[in-house]
C-alpha positions as CSV (number, residue, x, y, z in Angstrom):
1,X,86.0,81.6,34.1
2,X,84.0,81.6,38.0
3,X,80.8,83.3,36.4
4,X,79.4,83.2,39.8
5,X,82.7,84.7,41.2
6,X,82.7,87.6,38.5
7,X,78.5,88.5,39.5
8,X,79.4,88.4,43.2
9,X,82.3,90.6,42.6
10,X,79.7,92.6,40.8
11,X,76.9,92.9,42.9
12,X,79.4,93.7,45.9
13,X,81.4,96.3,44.0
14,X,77.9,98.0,43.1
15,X,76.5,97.5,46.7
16,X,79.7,98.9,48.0
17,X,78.8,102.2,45.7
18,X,75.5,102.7,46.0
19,X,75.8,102.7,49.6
20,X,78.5,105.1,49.7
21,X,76.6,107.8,47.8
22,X,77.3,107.3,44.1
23,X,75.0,107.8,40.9
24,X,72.9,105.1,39.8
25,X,74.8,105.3,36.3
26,X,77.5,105.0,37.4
27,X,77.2,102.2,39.6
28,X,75.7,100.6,36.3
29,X,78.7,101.5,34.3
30,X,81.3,100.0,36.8
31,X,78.9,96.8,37.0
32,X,78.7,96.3,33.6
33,X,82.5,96.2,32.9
34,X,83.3,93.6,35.7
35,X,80.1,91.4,34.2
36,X,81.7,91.6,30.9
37,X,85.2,90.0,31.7
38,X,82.8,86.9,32.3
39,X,82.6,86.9,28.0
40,X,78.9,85.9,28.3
41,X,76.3,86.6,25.6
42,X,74.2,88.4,27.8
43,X,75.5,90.5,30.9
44,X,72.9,94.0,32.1
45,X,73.0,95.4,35.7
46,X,69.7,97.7,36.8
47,X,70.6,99.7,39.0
48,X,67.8,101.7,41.6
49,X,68.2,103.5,44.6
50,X,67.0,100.7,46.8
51,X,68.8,97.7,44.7
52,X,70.9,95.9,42.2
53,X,69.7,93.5,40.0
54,X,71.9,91.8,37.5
55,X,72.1,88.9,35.3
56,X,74.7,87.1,33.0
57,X,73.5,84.5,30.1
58,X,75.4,82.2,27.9
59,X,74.5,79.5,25.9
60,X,75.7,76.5,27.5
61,X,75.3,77.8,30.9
62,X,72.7,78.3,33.8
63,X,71.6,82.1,33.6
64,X,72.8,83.6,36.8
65,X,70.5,86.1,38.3
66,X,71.4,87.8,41.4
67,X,68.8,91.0,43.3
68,X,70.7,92.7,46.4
69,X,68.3,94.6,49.0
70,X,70.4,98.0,49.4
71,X,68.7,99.9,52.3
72,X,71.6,102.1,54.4
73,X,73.1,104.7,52.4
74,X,75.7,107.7,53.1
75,X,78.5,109.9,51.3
76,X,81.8,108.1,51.1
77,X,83.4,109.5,48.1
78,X,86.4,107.5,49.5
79,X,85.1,104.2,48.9
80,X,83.6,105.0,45.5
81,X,87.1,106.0,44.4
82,X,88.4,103.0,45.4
83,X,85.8,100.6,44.1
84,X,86.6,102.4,40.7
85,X,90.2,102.0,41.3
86,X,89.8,98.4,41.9
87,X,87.6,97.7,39.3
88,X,90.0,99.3,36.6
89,X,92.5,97.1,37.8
90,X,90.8,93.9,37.5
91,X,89.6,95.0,34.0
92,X,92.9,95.7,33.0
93,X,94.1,92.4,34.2
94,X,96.0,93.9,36.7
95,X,93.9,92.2,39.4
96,X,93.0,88.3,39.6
97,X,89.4,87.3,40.2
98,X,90.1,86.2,43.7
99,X,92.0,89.4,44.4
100,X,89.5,91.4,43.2
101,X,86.7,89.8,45.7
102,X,88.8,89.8,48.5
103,X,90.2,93.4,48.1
104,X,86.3,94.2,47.5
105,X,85.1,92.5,50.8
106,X,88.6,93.9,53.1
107,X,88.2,97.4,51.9
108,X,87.5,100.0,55.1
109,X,84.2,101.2,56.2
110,X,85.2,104.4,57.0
111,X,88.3,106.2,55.9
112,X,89.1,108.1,59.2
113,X,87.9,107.8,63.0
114,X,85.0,109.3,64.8
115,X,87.4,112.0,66.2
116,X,88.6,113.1,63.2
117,X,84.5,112.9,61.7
118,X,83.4,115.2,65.3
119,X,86.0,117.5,64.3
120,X,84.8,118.0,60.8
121,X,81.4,118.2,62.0
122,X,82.4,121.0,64.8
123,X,85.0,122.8,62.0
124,X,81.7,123.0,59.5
125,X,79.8,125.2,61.0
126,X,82.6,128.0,62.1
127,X,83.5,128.0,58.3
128,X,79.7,128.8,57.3
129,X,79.1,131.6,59.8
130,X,81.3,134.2,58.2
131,X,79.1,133.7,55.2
132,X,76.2,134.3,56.6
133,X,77.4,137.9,58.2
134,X,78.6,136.0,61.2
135,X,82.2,138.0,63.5
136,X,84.0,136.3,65.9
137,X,81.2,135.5,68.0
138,X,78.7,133.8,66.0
139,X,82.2,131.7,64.8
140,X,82.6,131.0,68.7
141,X,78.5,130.2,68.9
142,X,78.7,128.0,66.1
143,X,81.7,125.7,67.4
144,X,79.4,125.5,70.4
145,X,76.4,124.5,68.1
146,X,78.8,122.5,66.2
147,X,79.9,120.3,69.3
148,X,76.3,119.6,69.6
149,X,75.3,118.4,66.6
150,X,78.9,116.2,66.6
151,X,77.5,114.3,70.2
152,X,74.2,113.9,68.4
153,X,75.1,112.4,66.1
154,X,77.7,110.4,67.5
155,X,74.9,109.3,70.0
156,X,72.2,108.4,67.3
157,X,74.5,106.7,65.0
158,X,75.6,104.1,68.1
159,X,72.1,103.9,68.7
160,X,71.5,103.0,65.3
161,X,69.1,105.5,64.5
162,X,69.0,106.7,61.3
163,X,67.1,108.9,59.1
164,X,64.1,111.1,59.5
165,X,64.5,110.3,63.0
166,X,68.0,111.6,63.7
167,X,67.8,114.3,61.5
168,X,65.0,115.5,63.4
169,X,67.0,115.6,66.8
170,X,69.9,117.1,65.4
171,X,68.1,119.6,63.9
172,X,65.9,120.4,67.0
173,X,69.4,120.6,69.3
174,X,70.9,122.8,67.0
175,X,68.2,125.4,66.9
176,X,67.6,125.0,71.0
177,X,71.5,125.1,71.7
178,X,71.3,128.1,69.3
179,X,68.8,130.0,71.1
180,X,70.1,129.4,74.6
181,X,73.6,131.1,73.9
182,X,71.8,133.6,72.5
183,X,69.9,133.6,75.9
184,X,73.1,133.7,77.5
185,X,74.8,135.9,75.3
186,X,72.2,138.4,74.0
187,X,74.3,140.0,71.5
188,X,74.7,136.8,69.4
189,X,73.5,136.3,66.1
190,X,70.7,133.3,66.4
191,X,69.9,132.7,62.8
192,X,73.7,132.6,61.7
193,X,73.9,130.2,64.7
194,X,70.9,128.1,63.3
195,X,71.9,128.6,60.0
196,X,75.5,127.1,60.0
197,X,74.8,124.6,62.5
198,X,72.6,122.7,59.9
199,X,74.1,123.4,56.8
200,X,75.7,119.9,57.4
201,X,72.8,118.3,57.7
202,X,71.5,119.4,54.2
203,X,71.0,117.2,51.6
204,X,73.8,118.7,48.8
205,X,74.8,115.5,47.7
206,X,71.3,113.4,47.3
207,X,69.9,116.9,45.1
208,X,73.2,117.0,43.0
209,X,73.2,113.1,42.2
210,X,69.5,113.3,41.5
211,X,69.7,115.8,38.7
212,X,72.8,113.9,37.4
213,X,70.9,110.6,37.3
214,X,67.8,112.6,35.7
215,X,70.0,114.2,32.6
216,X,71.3,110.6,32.3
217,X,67.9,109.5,32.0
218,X,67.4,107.7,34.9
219,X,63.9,108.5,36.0
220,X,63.2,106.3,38.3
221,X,66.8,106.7,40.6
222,X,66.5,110.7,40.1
223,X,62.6,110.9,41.0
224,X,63.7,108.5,44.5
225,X,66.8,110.9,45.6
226,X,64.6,114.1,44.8
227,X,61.9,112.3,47.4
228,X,64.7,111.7,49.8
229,X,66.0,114.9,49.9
230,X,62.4,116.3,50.3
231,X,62.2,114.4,53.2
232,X,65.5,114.4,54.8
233,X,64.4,118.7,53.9
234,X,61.2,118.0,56.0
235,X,63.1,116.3,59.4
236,X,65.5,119.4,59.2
237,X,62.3,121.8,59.1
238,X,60.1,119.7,61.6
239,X,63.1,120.1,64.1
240,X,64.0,123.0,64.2
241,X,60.3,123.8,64.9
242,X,60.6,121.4,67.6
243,X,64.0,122.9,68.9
244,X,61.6,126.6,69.4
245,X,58.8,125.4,71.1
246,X,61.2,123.3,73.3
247,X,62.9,126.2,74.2
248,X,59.7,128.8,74.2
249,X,57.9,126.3,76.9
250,X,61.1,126.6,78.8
251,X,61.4,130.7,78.8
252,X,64.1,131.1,76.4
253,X,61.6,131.0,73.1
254,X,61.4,135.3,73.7
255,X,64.7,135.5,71.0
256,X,63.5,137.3,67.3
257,X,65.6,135.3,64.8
């Protein structure tokens, strides 16, 4: 048995997760099955929002300790399916060592294009403004907003900003995109516009994983994602304050949401 093989096919398989949005326990969980096909006496994975730590033990054998530095993370419930998938498989014995790595290391980034993610990010916001009292114009505003937020972001992310920073400008062009077609069309509905234009932005899936990892006991990982979705909370707020004075110092700030 490659005990260095089975911790890097570890450490990758729990990078691979906690990068695409999953809990801290289960990350751990996954981890822990893969380090115990090695068969050593000792085999723990830690598991925090920021990085992986794990470590195998056997008499007889250097102790292999291996800390990965996990700083970009997103929502890909894709991937984490397919890490679990994987992992079952090799655990079963379904899957080789080597086959597991390599299907680890060649597994997709993304599951579909940027045009099918702009989409998606236009279609969002037309599904939220009937639920927020919206007719068939606020639907029509909010593919407008929508189209707005989908070139910010597609802008920021090939920039490589990330963040506070780009959550900040997304907000701020929804809110002043918002307000001008209400400028244009006065009859509009500028909070639904404003409204369903950043409901994509909001944190959903950091608040739900962070009072999963908390009734699992996980302090530490649950404390972190509440912090982070305070302040990815925060950059929405800040911009679309930004987004009304932007559009007040240009004339257009006289709308009453």
């Amino acid at each position: 048995m490659d005990h260095k093989l089975v911790m890097d096919v570890a450490v990758l398989a729990g990078e691979i997760m906690l990068k695409s949005g999953a809990e801290t326990y289960r990350v751990e969980d996954t981890m822990k099955h893969i380090l115990n096909t090695g068969h050593t006496k000792t085999a723990e994975a830690l598991v925090m929002l920021t990085g992986i730590v794990a470590t195998m033990e056997d008499p007889g054998m250097e102790p292999i300790t291996v800390m990965r530095r996990v700083e970009d993370r997103g929502t890909n419930i894709y991937r984490v399916m397919e890490v679990n998938e994987i992992s079952r498989q090799y655990c079963a014995g379904k899957l080789s060592l080597e086959k597991t790595y390599k299907a680890l290391k060649n597994m997709k980034g993304r599951q579909y294009s940027t045009l099918v993610y702009n989409i998606a990010t236009v279609l969002v916001p037309m599904g939220f403004a009937p639920l927020w009292g919206g007719g068939i114009e606020e639907i029509a505003g909010s593919a407008a907003v929508g189209c707005v937020l989908a070139l910010l972001m597609t802008v920021g992310k090939r920039l490589r900003a990330e963040g506070f920073f780009l959550n900040s400008v997304c907000a701020a062009g929804i809110t002043a995109a918002s307000i001008l077609i209400h400028f244009i069309y006065p009859g509009i509905k500028t909070d639904t516009l404003i409204i369903s234009g950043l409901m994509p932005l909001v944190p959903g899936m950091a608040v739900t994983n962070a009072v999963r990892d908390t009734l699992r006991h996980d302090y530490i990982s649950g404390g972190a994602r509440v912090l982070e979705a305070f302040v990815t909370a925060a950059a929405i707020a800040l911009g679309a304050g930004a987004g009304m004075l932007l559009m007040q110092m240009l004339g257009a700030g006289g709308v009453v949401l």
